[in-house]
C-alpha positions in Angstrom: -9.9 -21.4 9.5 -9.7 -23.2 6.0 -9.8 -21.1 3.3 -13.3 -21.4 1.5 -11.8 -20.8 -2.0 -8.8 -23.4 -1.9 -8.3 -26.7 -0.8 -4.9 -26.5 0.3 -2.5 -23.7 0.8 -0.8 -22.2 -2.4 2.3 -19.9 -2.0 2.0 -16.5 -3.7 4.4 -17.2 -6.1 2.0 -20.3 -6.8 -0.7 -18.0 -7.3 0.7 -15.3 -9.6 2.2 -17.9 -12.1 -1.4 -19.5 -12.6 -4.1 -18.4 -14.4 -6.0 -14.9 -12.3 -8.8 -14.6 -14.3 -9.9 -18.2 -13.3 -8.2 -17.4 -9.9 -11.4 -17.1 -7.0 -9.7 -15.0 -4.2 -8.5 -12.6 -7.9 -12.2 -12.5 -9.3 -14.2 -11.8 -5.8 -11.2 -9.1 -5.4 -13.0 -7.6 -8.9 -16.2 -7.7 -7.2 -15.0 -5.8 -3.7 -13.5 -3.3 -6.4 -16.3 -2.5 -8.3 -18.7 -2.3 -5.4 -16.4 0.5 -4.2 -16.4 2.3 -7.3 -19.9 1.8 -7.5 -20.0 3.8 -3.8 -17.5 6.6 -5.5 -20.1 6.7 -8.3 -23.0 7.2 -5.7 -21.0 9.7 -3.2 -18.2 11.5 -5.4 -17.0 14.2 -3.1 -16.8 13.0 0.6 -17.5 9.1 -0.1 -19.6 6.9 2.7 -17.5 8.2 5.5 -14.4 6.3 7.6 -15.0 2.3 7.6 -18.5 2.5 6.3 -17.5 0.2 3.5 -18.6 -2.6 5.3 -22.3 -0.9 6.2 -22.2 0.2 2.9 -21.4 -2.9 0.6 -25.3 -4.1 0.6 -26.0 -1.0 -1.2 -23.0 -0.9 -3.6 -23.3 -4.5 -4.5 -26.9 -3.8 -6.0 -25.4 -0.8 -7.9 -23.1 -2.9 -9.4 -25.6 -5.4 -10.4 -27.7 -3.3 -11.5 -24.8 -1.4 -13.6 -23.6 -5.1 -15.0 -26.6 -7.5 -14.6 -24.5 -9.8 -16.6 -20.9 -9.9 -14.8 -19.8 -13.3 -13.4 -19.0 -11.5 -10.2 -22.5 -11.3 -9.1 -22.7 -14.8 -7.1 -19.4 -14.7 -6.1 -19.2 -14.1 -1.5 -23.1 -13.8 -0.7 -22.2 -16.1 2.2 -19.6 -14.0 3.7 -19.0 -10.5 5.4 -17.5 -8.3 3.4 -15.3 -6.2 5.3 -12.9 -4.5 3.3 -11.9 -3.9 -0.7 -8.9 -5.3 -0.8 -7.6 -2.2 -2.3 -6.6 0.3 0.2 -7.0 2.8 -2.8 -10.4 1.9 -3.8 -11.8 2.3 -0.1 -9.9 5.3 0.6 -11.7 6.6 -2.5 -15.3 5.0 -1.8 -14.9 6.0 2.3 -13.3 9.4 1.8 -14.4 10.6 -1.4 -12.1 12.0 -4.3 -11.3 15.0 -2.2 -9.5 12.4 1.0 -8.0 10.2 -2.3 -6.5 13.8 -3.8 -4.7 14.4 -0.4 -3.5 11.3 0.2 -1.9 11.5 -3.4 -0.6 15.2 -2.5 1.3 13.5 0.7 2.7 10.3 -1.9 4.0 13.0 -4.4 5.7 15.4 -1.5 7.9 11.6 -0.7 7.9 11.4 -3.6 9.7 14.9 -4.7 11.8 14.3 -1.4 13.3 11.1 -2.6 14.5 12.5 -6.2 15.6 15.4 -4.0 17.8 12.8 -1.7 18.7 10.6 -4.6 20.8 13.7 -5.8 22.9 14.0 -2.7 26.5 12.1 -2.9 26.9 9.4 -0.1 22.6 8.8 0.9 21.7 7.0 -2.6 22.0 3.5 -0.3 20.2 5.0 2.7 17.6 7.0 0.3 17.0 3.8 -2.0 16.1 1.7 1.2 13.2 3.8 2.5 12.0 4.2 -0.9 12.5 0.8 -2.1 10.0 0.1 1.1 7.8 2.2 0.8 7.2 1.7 -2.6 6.4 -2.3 -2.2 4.2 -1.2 0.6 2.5 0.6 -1.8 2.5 -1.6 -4.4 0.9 -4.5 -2.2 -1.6 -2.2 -0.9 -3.2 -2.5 -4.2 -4.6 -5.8 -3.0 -4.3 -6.0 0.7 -7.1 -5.8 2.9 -4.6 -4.8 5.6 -2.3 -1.8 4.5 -2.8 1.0 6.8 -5.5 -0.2 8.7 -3.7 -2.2 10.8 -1.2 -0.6 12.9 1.9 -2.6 12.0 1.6 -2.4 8.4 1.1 1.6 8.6 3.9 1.8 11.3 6.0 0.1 8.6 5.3 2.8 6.4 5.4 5.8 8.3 8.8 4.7 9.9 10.3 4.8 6.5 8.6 7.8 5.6 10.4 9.6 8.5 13.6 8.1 7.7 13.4 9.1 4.4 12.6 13.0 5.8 15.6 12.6 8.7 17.8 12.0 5.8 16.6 15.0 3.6 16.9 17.1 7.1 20.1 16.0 8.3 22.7 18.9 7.9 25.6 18.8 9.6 26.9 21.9 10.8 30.8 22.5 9.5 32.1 21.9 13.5 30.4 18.4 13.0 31.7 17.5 9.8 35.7 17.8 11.0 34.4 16.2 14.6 37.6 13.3 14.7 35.7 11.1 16.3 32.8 11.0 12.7 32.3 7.5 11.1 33.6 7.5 7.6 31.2 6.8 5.0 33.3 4.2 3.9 32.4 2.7 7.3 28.8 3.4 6.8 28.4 2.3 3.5 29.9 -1.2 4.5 27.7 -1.3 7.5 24.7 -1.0 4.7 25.8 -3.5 2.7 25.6 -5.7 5.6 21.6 -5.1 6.1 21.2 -5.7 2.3 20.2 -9.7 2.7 18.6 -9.4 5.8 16.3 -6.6 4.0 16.2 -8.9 1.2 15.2 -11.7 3.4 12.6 -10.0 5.2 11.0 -8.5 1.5 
């Protein structure tokens, strides 16, 4: 299916060196954005409820224009179905309410306390600053993606990382392990690290 606001493809690269504020696929992201803040406004607490932004973007959108009657969003995607915000934050906040965004920033700081945690630890810095490193461009691009957790991949992505991280704060090896003759150096490991580096790098 073309896309209805290009003529061509662009690469994101493209995209990010031009111009966003005359970008179309940046400015009707504004519009999905303020139409769930508008449904925050309107349901504080508990928000609209689980994947109700889609039922519920008629109603936000006429909040919005009533709030800014002048905003050159207005006209912007009244031919298509709005489905998502594009901002796995912004509909986590408009569906769930503040009180389902305040947990889901509880769990991000408890990764978050366990990664400084790790990040002290001599010979897991390389291991630690993988998962993390994931995770936090995961969470980075959620910030526009219509995807993020809602599909299964992307959140499988992140939870898979999220439980390495935690395997490497609870790995302890007992002192019968440590002088086992048959252990992997670190050295060893370390080297075998190195050697996932450009494929990681490749794949980001």
């Amino acid at each position: 299916v073309p896309n209805p606001f290009t003529k061509h493809d662009v690469s994101t690269v493209t995209r990010l060196t031009q111009n966003l504020n005359t970008d179309p696929n940046t400015r009707v992201r504004f519009l999905f954005w303020g139409v769930g803040l508008e449904m925050v406004r309107a349901h504080p607490l508990l928000g609209v409820g689980g994947n109700n932004y889609q039922t519920k973007f008629g109603e936000g959108r006429a909040q919005f224009s009533a709030r800014y009657p002048t905003s050159p969003f207005l006209g912007m995607n009244d031919d298509l179905l709005t489905l998502y915000a594009h901002n796995e934050y912004v509909q986590m906040a408009a569906e769930l309410g503040i009180t389902g965004l305040l947990l889901f920033v509880l769990f991000a700081l408890s990764l978050v306390v366990t990664f400084i945690q790790q990040m002290k630890l001599r010979g897991k810095a390389l291991p630690v600053l993988g998962t993390g490193g994931a995770m936090l461009a995961f969470a980075i691009s959620s910030g526009a993606s219509a995807s993020s957790f809602r599909y299964v991949a992307g959140g499988l992505v992140f939870f898979f990382a999220a439980a390495l991280l935690n395997r490497c704060a609870s790995n302890r090896s007992p002192a019968s392990e440590s002088k086992s003759s048959n252990r992997i150096s670190t050295r060893t490991l370390r080297y075998a690290y190195l050697c996932f580096l450009p494929l990681m790098l490749l794949g980001v």
